[in-house]
PADORO-777063 format. One record per residue (C-alpha): residue in one letter; x, y, z; residue number from 1. Coordinates in Angstrom, 3 decimals, padded with zeros to 6 digits, always signed. Example, Ala and Ser with C-alpha at 12.3 -4.5 7.8 and 13.67 -1.06 7.14 Angstrom:
SITE  type        c1        c2        c3  seq
SITE     A  +012.300  -004.500  +007.800    1
SITE     S  +013.670  -001.060  +007.140    2
# end
This chain:
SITE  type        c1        c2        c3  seq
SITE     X  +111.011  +128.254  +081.582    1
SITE     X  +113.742  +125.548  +081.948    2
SITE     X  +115.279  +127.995  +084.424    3
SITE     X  +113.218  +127.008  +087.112    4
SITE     X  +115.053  +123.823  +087.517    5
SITE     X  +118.604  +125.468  +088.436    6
SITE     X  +119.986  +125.387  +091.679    7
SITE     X  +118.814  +121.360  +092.732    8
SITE     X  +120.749  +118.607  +093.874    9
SITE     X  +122.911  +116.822  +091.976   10
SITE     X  +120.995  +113.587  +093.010   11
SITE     X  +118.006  +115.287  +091.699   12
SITE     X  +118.933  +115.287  +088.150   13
SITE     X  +120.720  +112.139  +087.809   14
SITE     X  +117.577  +110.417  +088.765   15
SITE     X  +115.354  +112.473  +086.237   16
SITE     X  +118.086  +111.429  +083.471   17
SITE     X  +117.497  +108.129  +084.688   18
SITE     X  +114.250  +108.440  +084.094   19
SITE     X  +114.504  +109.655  +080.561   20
SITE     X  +116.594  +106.801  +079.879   21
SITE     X  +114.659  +104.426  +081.413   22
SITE     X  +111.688  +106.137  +078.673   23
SITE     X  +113.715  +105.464  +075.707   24
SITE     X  +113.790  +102.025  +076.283   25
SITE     X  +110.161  +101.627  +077.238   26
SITE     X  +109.450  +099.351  +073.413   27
SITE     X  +108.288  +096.129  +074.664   28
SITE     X  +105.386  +095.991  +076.937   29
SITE     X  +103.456  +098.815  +074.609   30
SITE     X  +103.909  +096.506  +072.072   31
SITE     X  +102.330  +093.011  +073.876   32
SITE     X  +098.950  +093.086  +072.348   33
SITE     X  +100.775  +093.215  +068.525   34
SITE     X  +103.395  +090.496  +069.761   35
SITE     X  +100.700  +088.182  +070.856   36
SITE     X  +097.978  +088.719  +068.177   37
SITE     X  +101.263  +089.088  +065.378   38
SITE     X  +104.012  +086.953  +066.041   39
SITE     X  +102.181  +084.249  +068.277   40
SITE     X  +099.014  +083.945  +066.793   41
SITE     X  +096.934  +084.751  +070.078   42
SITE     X  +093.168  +085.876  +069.637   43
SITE     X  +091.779  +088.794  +070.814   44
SITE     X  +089.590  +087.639  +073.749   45
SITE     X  +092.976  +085.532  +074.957   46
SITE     X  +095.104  +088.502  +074.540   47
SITE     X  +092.668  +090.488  +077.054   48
SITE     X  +093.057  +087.966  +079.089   49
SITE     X  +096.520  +087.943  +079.038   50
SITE     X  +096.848  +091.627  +080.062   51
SITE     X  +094.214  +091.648  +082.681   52
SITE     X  +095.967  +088.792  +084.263   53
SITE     X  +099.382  +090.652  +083.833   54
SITE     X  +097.702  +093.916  +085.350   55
SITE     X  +096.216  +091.869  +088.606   56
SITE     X  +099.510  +090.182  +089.376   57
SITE     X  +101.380  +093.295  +089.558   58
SITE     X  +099.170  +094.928  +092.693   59
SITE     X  +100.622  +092.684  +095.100   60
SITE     X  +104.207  +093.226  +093.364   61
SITE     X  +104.291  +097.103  +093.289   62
SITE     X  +102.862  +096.812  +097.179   63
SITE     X  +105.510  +094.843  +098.162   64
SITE     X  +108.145  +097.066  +095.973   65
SITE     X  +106.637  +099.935  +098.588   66
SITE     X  +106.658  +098.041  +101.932   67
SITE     X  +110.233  +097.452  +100.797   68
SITE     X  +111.286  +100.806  +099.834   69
SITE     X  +110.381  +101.429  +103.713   70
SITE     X  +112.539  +099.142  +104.683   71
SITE     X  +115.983  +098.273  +103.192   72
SITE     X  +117.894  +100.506  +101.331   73
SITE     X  +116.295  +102.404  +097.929   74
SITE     X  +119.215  +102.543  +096.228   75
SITE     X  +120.016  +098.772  +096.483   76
SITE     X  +116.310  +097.422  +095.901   77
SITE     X  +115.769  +099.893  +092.249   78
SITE     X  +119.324  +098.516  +091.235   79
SITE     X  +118.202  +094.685  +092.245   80
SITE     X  +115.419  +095.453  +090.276   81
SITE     X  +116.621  +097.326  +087.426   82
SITE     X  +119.582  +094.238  +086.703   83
SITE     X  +116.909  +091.586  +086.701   84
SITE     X  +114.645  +093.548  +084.758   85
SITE     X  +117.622  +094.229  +081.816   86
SITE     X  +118.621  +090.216  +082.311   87
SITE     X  +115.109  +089.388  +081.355   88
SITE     X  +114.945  +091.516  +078.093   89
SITE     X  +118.425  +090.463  +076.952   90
SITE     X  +117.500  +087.164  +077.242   91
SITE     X  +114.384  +087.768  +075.407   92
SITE     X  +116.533  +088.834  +072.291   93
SITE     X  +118.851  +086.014  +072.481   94
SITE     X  +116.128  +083.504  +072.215   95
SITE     X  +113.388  +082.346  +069.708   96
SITE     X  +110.103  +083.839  +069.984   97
SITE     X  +107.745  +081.914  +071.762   98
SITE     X  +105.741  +081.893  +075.762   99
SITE     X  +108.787  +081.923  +077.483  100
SITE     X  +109.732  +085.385  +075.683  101
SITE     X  +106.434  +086.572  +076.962  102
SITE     X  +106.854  +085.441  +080.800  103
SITE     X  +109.964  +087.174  +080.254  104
SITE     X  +108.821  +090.123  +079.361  105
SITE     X  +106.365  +089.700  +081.978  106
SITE     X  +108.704  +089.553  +084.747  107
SITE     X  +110.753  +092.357  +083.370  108
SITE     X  +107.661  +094.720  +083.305  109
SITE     X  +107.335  +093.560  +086.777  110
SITE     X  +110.610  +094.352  +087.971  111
SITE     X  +110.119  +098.181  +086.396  112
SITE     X  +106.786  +098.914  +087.989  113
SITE     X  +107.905  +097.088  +091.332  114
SITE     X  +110.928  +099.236  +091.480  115
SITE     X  +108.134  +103.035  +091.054  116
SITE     X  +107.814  +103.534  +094.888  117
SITE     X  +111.350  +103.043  +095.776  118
SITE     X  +112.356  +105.249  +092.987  119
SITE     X  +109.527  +108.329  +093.955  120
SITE     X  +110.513  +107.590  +097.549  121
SITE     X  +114.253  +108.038  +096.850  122
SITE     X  +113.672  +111.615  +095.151  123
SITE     X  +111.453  +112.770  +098.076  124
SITE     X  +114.230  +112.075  +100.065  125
SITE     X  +116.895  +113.797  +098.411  126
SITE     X  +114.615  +116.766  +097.809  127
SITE     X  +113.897  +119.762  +099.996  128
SITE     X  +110.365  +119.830  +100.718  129
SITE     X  +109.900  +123.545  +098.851  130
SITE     X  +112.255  +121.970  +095.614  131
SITE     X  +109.643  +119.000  +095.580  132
SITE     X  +107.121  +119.870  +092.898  133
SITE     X  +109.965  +121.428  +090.717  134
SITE     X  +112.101  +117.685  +090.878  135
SITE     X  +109.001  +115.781  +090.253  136
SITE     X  +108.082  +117.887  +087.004  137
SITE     X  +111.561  +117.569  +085.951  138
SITE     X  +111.253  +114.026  +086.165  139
SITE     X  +107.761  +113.945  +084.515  140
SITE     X  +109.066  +115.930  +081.796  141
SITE     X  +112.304  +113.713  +081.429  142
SITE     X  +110.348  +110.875  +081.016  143
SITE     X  +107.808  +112.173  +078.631  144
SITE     X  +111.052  +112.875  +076.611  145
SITE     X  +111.987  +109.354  +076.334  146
SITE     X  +108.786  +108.094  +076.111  147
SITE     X  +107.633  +110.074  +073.002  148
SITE     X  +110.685  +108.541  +070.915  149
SITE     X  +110.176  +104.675  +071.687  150
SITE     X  +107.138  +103.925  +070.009  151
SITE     X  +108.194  +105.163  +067.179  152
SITE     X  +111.499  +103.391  +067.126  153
SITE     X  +109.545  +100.054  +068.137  154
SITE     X  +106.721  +100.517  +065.420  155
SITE     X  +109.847  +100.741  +062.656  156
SITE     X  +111.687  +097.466  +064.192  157
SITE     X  +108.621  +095.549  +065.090  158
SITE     X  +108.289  +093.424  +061.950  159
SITE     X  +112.210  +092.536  +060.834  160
SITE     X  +114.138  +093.481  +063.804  161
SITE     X  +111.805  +092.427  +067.061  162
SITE     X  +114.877  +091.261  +069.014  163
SITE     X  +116.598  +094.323  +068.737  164
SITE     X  +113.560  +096.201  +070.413  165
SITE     X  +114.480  +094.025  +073.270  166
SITE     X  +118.037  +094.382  +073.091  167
SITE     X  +117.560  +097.978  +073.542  168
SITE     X  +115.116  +097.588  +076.167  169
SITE     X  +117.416  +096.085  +078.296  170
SITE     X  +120.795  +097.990  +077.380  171
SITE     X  +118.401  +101.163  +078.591  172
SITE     X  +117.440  +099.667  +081.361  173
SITE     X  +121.396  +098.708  +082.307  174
SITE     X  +122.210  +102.380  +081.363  175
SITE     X  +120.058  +103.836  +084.129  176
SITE     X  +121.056  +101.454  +086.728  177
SITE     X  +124.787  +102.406  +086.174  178
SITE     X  +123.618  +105.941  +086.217  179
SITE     X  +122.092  +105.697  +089.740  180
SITE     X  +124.803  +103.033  +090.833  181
SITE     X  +127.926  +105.450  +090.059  182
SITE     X  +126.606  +108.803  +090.028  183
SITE     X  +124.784  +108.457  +093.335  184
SITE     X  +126.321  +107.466  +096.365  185
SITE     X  +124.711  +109.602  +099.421  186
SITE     X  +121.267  +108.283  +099.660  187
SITE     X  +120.228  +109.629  +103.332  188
SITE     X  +117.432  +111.518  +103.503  189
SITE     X  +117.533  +115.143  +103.903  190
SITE     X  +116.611  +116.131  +107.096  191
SITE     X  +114.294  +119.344  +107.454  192
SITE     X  +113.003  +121.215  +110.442  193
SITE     X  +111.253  +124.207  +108.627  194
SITE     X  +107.393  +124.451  +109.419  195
SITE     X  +106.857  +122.751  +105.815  196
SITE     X  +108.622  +119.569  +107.320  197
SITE     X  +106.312  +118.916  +110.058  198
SITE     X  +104.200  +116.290  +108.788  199
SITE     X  +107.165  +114.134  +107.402  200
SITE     X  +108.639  +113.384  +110.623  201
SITE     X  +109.452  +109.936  +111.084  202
SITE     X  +107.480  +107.115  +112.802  203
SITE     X  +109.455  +103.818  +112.258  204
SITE     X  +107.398  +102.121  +114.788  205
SITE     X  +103.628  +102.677  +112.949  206
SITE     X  +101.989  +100.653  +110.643  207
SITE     X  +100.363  +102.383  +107.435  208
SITE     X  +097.066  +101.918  +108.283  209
SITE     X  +097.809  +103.607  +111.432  210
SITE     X  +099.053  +106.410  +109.684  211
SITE     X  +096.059  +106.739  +107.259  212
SITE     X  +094.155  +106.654  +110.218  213
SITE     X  +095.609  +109.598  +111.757  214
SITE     X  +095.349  +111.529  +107.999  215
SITE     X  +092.086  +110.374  +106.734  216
SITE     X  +091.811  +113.419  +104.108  217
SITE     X  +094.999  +111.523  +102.825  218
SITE     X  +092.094  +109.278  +101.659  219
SITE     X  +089.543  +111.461  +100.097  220
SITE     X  +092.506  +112.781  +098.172  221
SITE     X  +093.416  +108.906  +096.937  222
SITE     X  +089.464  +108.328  +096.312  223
SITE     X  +089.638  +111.667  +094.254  224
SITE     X  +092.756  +110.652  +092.158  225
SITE     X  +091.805  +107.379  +091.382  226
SITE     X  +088.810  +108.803  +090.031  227
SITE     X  +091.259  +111.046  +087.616  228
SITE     X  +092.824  +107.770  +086.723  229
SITE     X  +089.776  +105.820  +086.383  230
SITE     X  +087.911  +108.871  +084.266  231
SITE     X  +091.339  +109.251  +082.174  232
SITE     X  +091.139  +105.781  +080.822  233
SITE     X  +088.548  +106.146  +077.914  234
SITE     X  +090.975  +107.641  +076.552  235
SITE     X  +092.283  +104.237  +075.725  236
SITE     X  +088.949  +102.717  +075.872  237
SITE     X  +085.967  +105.111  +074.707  238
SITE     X  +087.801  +107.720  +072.775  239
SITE     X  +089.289  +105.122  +069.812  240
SITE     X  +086.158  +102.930  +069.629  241
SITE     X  +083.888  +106.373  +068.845  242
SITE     X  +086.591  +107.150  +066.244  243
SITE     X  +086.403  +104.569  +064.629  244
SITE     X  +082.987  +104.022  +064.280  245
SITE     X  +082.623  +107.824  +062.901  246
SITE     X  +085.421  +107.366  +060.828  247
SITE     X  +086.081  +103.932  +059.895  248
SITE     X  +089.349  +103.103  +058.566  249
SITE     X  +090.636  +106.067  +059.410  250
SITE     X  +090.168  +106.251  +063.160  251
SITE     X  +092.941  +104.335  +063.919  252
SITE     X  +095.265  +107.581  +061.840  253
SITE     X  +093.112  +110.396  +063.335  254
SITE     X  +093.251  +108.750  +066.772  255
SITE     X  +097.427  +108.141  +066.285  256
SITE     X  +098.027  +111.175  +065.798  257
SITE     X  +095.554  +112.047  +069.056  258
SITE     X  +098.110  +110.641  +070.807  259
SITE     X  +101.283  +112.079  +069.571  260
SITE     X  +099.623  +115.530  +070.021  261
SITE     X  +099.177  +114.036  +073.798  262
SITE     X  +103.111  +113.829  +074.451  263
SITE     X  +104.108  +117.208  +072.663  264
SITE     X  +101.737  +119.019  +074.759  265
SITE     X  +103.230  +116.912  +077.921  266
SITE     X  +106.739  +118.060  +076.138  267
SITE     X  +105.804  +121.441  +075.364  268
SITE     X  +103.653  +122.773  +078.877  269
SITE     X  +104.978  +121.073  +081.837  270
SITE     X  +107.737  +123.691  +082.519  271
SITE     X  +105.225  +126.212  +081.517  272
SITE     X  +102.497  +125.180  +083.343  273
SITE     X  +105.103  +124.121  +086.360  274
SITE     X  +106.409  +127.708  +086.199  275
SITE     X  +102.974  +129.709  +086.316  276
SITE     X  +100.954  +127.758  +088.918  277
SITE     X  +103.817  +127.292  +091.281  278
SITE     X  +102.290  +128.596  +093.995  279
SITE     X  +098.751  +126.891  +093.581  280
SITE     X  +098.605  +123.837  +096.217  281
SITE     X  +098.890  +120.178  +095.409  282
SITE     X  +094.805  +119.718  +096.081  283
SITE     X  +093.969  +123.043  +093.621  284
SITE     X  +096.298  +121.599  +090.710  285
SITE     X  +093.633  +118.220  +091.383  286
SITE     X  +090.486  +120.010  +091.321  287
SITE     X  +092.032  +122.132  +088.059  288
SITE     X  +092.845  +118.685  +086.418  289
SITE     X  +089.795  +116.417  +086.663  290
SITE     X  +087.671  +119.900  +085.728  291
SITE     X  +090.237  +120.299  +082.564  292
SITE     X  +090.042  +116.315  +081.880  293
SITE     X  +086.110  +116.175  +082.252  294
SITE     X  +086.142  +119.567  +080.030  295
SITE     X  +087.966  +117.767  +077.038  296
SITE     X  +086.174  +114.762  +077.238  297
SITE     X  +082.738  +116.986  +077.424  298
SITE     X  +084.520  +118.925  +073.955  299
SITE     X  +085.298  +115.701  +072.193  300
SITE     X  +082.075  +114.258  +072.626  301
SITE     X  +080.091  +117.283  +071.514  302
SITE     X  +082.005  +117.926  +068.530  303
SITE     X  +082.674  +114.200  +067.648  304
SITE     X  +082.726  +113.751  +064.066  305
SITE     X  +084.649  +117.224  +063.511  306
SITE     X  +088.435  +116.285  +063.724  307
SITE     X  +089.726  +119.502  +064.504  308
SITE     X  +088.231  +119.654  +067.570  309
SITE     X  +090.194  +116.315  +068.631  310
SITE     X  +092.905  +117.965  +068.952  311
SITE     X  +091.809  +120.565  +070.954  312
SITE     X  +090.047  +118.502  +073.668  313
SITE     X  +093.066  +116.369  +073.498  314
SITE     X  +095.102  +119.759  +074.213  315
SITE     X  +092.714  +120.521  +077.041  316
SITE     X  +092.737  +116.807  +078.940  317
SITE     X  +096.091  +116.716  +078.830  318
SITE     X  +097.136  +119.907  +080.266  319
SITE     X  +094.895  +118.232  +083.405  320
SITE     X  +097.129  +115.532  +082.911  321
SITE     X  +100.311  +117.434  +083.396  322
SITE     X  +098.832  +119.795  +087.251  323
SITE     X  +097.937  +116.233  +088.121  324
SITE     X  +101.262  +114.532  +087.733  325
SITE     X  +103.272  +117.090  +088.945  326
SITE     X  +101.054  +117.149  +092.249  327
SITE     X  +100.656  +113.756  +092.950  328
SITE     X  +103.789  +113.047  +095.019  329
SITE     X  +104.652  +116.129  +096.118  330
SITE     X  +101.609  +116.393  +097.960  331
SITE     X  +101.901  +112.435  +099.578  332
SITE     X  +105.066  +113.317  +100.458  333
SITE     X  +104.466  +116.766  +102.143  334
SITE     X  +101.882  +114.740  +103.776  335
SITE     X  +103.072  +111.593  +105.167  336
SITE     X  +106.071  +110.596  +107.364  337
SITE     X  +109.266  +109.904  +105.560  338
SITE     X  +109.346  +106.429  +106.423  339
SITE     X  +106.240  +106.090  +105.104  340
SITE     X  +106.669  +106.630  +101.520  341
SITE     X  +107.311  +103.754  +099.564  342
SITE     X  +104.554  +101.599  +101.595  343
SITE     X  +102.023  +104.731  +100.774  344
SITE     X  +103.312  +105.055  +097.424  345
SITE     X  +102.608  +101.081  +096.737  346
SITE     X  +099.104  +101.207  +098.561  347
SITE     X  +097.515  +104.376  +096.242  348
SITE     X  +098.681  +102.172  +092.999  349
SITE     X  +097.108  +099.681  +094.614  350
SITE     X  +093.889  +101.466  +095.141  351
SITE     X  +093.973  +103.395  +091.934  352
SITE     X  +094.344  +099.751  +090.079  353
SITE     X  +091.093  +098.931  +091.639  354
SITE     X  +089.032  +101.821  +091.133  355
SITE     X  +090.386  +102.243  +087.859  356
SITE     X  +089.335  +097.827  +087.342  357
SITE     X  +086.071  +098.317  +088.668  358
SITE     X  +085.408  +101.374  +086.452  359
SITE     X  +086.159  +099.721  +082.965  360
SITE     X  +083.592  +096.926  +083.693  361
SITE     X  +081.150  +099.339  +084.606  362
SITE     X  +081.397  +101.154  +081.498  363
SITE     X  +081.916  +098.429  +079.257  364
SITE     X  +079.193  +097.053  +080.996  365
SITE     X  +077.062  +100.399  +079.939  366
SITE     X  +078.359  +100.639  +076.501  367
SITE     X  +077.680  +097.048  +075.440  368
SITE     X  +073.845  +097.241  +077.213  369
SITE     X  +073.160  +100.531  +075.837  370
SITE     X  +075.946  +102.148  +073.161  371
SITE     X  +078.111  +105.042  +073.000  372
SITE     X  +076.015  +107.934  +074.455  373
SITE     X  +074.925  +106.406  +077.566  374
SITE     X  +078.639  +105.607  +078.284  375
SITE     X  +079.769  +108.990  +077.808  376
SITE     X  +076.824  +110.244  +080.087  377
SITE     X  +078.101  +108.285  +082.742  378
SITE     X  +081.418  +108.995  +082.659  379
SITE     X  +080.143  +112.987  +082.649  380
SITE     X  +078.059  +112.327  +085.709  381
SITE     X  +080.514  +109.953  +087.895  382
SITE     X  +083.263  +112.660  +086.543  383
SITE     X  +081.004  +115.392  +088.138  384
SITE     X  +080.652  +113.420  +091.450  385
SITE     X  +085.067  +113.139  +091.676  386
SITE     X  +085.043  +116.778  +090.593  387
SITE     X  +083.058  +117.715  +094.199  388
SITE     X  +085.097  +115.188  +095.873  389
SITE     X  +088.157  +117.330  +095.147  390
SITE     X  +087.000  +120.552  +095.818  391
SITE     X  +086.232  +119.213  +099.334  392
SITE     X  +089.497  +117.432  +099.625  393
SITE     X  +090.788  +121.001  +098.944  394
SITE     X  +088.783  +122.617  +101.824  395
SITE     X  +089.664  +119.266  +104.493  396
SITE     X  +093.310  +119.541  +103.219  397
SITE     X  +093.564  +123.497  +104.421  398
SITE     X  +092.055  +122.586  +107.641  399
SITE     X  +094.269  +119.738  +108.199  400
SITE     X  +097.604  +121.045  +107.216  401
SITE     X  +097.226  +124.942  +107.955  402
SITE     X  +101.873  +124.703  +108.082  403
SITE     X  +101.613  +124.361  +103.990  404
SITE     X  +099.519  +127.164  +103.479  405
# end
């Protein structure tokens, strides 16, 4: 299985080893609700505000990371980024807890997901268009890798040793950076003329919306995501508070180890699943994930109150989770001109935030007027409705790029 990713650029897995790095020291911002509510006293109802504030300012940040990316030089704007971002976490351990630790961390968090599109658009670029899927897996999978060990290591230093969470945090950070600054030197763009290359010709004088205009199934297929996204979320949201309220104290355990099981399978399946479905197009691997992810939810709330079957559905969403993550940007950037991808890259997180916003206060809106089951029926129904969306993406998508097929 881990044969499938011989024979890529060297490029290719420098920046997945960046990426697992980059995992290992992701300890902080998981941990911002227990910093606030622990070690600053914070309540709960100003700690939500905290992160919804945190989560609106960063749209405009990651779109202007993108529109960047398009611009200047990919290489130079992740490293910019990167060196502030591991400045800000030093700092952070150097210095007393208190609100300047948490604007710190704040900006640092900003400076990581700012730096996303340049980073996706420099691996399109120094990717052949057939190697694509195979270098974004690879990366998918290298960051699962690091990402499964940091909580861990956070939730053992959290109490005694907070500073050194940060320390690491940033010495990770300034790890990848010198990876990509050393190790990587030829960032210009591969250029293909194969039939599969078509639609990524450039077109330096258009603006996005221009472009979008042009590719309007581009759109149904970001409408369809975000619905993944926005669906995906009760796992964070309706998932642990039906836990706990069938299992009291020990929903928080059960629904732990939920999500352990949730980055072993990532661990475990993406080459596998990468491997067997290679040949199944980017807007099949979408339809197969938001039917698997509606599927486990469907599981877990039919057999809620029988723990076994947790872990099943868990199994079951997040093998959705892996066709749709190693399709996402593969299939923008088959799609869209190459010096389009950071700006189009910025604009779907943009989108997906906003769906996914708009979503959560619909359903908490639901759950708090009328409990637990209506919530879940809605989510089944408007999970139903981005299920159909997808299938017709897939049919539009065949009829507007017949070269991929």
């Amino acid at each position: 299985m881990l044969s499938q990713y011989k024979g890529l650029r060297r490029e290719n897995y420098i920046l997945a080893f960046g990426r697992l790095v980059s995992g290992l020291g992701s300890m902080v911002w998981p941990m911002l609700t227990l910093i606030l509510s622990q070690k600053m006293g914070v309540g709960p109802k100003q700690i939500s505000w905290i992160i919804s504030l945190s989560m609106v300012l960063m749209v405009p940040a990651i779109f202007a990371g993108g529109k960047a990316a398009d611009r200047w030089n990919k290489k130079s704007i992740i490293l910019f980024l990167d060196v502030v971002s591991a400045v800000c976490y030093i700092v952070c351990a150097a210095i007393r807890m208190s609100w300047m630790t948490i604007c710190l961390m704040f900006l640092g968090s900003l400076c990581q997901n700012s730096s996303n599109p340049a980073y996706s658009a420099l691996t399109a670029d120094l990717s052949r268009t057939e190697d694509r899927e195979r270098v974004f897996s690879l990366q998918y999978l290298c960051a699962n890798l690091g990402l499964a060990l940091a909580p861990t290591v956070a939730g053992l230093l959290f109490q005694n040793h907070l500073w050194l969470v940060f320390l690491i945090n940033g010495v990770s950070i300034s790890c990848s950076a010198l990876l990509l600054f050393f190790l990587i030197q030829d960032t210009t763009p591969i250029q293909e003329e194969t039939v599969l290359a078509v639609y990524q010709k450039e077109r330096s004088g258009d603006s996005l919306w221009n472009v979008l205009k042009e590719n309007r199934v581009i759109i149904l297929y970001m409408i369809a995501v975000c619905g993944y996204y926005a669906t995906y979320q009760m796992y964070v949201y309706l998932m642990p508070l039906d836990l706990a309220a069938a299992h009291g104290a020990n929903g928080p355990v059960i629904y732990g180890s939920v999500t352990s099981l949730n980055c072993l399978v990532v661990v475990l399946f993406t080459p596998i699943i990468t491997r067997l479905f290679t040949r199944m197009s980017e807007p099949d691997k979408s339809v197969t994930a938001e039917s698997l992810l509606l599927a486990g939810f469907i599981m877990f709330y039919i057999f809620l109150g029988h723990v076994p079957f947790y872990y099943i559905s868990m199994t079951i969403l997040t093998w959705g989770e892996i066709f749709q993550m190693t399709s996402e940007s593969p299939y923008f950037t088959k799609r869209i001109p190459s010096s389009h991808r950071g700006r189009i890259n910025g604009f779907f997180t943009v989108v997906r935030t906003a769906v996914a916003s708009l979503y959560q206060l619909l359903l908490g809106a639901v759950y708090a007027g009328s409990g637990s089951r209506a919530a879940w029926l809605t989510v089944f129904g408007i999970g139903l409705c981005f299920v159909l969306l997808a299938v017709i993406t897939r049919f539009r998508d065949r009829r507007d790029y017949p070269n991929l097929y």
